[in-house]
C-alpha positions, 0 to 999 in steps of 0.5 A: 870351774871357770876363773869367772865362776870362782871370782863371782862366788868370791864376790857372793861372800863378800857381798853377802857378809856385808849385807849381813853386817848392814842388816845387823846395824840397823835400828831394831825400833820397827814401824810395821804396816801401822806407818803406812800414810794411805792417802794423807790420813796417816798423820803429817810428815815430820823433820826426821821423815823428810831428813832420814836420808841424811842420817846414819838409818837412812844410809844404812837403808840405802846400802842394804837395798844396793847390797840386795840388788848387788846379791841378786845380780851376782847370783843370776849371774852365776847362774847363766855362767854354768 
Protein backbone atom coordinates (compact mmCIF):
# COMPACT_ATOMS: atom_id res chain seq x y z
CA UNK A 1 0.00 0.00 0.00
CA UNK A 2 1.00 3.66 -0.76
CA UNK A 3 1.38 6.40 1.82
CA UNK A 4 -1.08 8.03 -0.54
CA UNK A 5 -3.66 5.35 -0.26
CA UNK A 6 -3.05 5.11 3.46
CA UNK A 7 -3.64 9.11 3.94
CA UNK A 8 -6.86 8.99 1.78
CA UNK A 9 -8.51 6.27 3.48
CA UNK A 10 -7.68 8.39 6.82
CA UNK A 11 -9.32 10.95 5.19
CA UNK A 12 -12.65 8.57 4.20
CA UNK A 13 -12.91 8.17 7.99
CA UNK A 14 -12.93 11.30 8.68
CA UNK A 15 -15.04 12.43 6.32
CA UNK A 16 -17.34 9.97 6.66
CA UNK A 17 -17.98 10.17 10.53
CA UNK A 18 -18.41 13.89 9.84
CA UNK A 19 -21.11 13.16 7.09
CA UNK A 20 -22.70 10.80 9.56
CA UNK A 21 -22.74 13.36 12.53
CA UNK A 22 -24.07 16.46 9.92
CA UNK A 23 -26.86 13.88 8.62
CA UNK A 24 -27.67 12.87 12.61
CA UNK A 25 -28.01 16.80 13.34
CA UNK A 26 -30.42 17.74 10.92
CA UNK A 27 -34.14 18.27 11.77
CA UNK A 28 -36.27 14.97 11.22
CA UNK A 29 -39.45 17.35 10.32
CA UNK A 30 -39.43 16.25 6.35
CA UNK A 31 -41.58 18.14 3.59
CA UNK A 32 -41.34 15.20 0.99
CA UNK A 33 -42.36 15.29 -2.59
CA UNK A 34 -45.63 17.16 -1.43
CA UNK A 35 -43.29 20.71 -1.09
CA UNK A 36 -42.45 20.84 -4.64
CA UNK A 37 -43.86 24.36 -6.17
CA UNK A 38 -44.36 22.81 -9.93
CA UNK A 39 -44.56 26.18 -11.50
CA UNK A 40 -46.16 28.51 -8.98
CA UNK A 41 -48.75 26.63 -7.85
CA UNK A 42 -47.32 25.30 -4.82
CA UNK A 43 -48.20 28.41 -2.54
CA UNK A 44 -46.03 31.45 -2.31
CA UNK A 45 -42.43 31.52 -0.96
CA UNK A 46 -42.36 32.56 2.80
CA UNK A 47 -39.53 34.65 5.03
CA UNK A 48 -38.11 31.09 6.50
CA UNK A 49 -37.71 29.88 2.53
CA UNK A 50 -35.90 32.92 1.44
CA UNK A 51 -33.79 32.92 4.78
CA UNK A 52 -33.03 29.12 5.33
CA UNK A 53 -29.33 29.68 4.36
CA UNK A 54 -28.65 32.11 7.12
CA UNK A 55 -30.06 29.35 9.77
CA UNK A 56 -28.68 26.51 11.59
CA UNK A 57 -30.87 23.78 8.86
CA UNK A 58 -29.52 25.72 6.13
CA UNK A 59 -25.81 25.49 7.00
CA UNK A 60 -26.32 21.90 8.19
CA UNK A 61 -27.76 21.29 4.11
CA UNK A 62 -24.93 22.88 3.14
CA UNK A 63 -22.34 20.86 4.64
CA UNK A 64 -23.71 17.57 3.95
CA UNK A 65 -24.19 18.32 0.24
CA UNK A 66 -20.18 19.53 0.49
CA UNK A 67 -19.17 16.56 2.86
CA UNK A 68 -20.95 14.38 -0.11
CA UNK A 69 -19.23 15.53 -2.68
CA UNK A 70 -15.82 15.56 -0.52
CA UNK A 71 -17.00 11.61 0.01
CA UNK A 72 -17.17 10.85 -3.65
CA UNK A 73 -14.25 12.77 -4.88
CA UNK A 74 -12.11 10.78 -2.00
CA UNK A 75 -13.48 7.29 -3.18
CA UNK A 76 -12.88 7.92 -6.73
CA UNK A 77 -9.83 8.62 -6.00
CA UNK A 78 -8.80 5.83 -4.40
CA UNK A 79 -9.92 3.99 -6.93
CA UNK A 80 -7.71 5.49 -9.81
CA UNK A 81 -4.84 4.97 -7.05
CA UNK A 82 -5.01 1.08 -7.00
Amino acid sequence: MSVLFIILSLAMLIVSVLLIAVILMQSKNVRGFGSFNLGGMGGAETYWDRNKGRSLEGKLERYTKILGAVFIIIALVMIFIK
